[in-house]
C-alpha positions as CSV (number, residue, x, y, z in Angstrom):
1,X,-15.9,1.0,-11.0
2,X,-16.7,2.1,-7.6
3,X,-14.3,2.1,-5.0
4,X,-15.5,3.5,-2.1
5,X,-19.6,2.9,-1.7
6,X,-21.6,3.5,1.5
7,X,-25.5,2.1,1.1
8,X,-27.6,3.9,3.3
9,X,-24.7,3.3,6.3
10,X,-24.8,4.4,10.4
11,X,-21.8,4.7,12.1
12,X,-22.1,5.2,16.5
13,X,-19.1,6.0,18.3
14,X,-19.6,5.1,22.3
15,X,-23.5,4.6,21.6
16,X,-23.9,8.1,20.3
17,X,-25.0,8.3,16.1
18,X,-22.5,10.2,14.8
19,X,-23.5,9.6,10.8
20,X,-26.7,8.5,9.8
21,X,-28.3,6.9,6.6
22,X,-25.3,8.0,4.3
23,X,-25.4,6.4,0.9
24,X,-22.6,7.6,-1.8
25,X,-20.2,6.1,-4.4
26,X,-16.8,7.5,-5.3
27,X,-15.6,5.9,-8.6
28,X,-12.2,5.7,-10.0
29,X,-10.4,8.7,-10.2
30,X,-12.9,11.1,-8.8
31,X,-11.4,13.1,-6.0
32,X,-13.7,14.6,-3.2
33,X,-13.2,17.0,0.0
34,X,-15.2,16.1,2.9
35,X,-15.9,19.2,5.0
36,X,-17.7,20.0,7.9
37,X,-16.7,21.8,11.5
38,X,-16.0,19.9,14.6
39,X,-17.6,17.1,15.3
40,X,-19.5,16.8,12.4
41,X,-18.3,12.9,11.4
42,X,-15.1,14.0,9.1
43,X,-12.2,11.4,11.4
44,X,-15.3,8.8,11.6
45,X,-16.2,8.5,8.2
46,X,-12.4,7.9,7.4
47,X,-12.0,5.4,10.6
48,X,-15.1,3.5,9.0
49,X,-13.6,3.8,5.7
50,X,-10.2,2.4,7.2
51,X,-11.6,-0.3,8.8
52,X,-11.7,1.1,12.1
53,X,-15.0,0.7,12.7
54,X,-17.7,-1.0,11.4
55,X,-21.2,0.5,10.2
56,X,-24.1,0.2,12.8
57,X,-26.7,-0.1,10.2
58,X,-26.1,-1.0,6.0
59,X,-23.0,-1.3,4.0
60,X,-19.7,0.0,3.7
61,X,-17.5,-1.4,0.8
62,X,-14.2,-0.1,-0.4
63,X,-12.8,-2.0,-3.8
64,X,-16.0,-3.9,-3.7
65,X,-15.6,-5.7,0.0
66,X,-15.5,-4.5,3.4
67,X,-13.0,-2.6,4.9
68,X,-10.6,-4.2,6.8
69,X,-7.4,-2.6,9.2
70,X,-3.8,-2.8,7.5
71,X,-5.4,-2.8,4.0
72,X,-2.5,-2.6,1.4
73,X,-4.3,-1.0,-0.9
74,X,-5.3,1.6,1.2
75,X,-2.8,4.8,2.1
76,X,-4.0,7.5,4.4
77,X,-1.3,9.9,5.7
78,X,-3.0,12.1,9.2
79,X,-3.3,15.6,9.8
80,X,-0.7,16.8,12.0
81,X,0.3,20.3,12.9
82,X,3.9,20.7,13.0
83,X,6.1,17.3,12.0
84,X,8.8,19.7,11.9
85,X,8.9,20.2,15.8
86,X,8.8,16.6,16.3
87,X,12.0,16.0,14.2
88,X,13.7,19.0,15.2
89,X,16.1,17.4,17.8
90,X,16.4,14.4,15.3
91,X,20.6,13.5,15.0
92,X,20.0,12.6,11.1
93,X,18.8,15.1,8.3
94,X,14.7,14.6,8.0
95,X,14.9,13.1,4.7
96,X,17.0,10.3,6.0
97,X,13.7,9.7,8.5
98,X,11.3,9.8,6.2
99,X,12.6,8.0,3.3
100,X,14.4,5.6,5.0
101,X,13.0,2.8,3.2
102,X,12.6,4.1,0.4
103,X,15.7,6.3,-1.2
104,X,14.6,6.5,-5.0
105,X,11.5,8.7,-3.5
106,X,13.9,11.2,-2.1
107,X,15.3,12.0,-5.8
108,X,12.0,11.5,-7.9
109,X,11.0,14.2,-4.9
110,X,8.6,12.6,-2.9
111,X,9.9,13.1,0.4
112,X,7.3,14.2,2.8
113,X,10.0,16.6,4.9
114,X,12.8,18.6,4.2
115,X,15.6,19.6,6.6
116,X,15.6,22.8,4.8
């Protein structure tokens, strides 16, 4: 099964082509890296892919229908260069922050900071 499938798909950002003609199919399980240097269509592929915008030209499907924003079945966590300095001030220990919601992860070990 296919989950993520782009058929001969365009994405434009502000009029501007930024991807053209892609066509590729991700099954179940695979696990890809997209790389490329700056500006090269990495953040727009997975804005397209989120649902964040919509192809220009052909299809986009992820589990078999387009992509729509606040998919549950879709996690994506952001780059981001230093979480740490963010929380740093923060009055309660990180993991409180981050697991909040969700305490069992903290002992299984799925926490995505540590205060230590």
């Amino acid at each position: 099964m296919s989950v993520i499938d782009l058929d001969h798909a365009s994405i434009c950002v502000h009029g501007r082509t930024v991807l053209s003609d892609i066509t590729i199919s991700i099954g179940q399980g695979e696990f890809i890296g997209v790389l490329g240097p700056n500006g090269s269509g990495k953040t727009t592929l997975m804005r397209t892919l989120l649902g964040l915008l919509e192809p220009s030209r052909g299809t986009v499907r992820v589990f078999g229908r387009p992509p729509t924003r606040s998919d549950a079945q879709i996690g994506y966590v952001p780059q981001v260069r230093s979480v740490t300095a963010r929380y740093a001030r923060c009055p309660v220990e990180s993991d409180s922050v981050c697991c909040l919601r969700r305490p069992s992860l903290v002992r299984r070990g799925f926490c995505c900071l540590t205060s230590r």
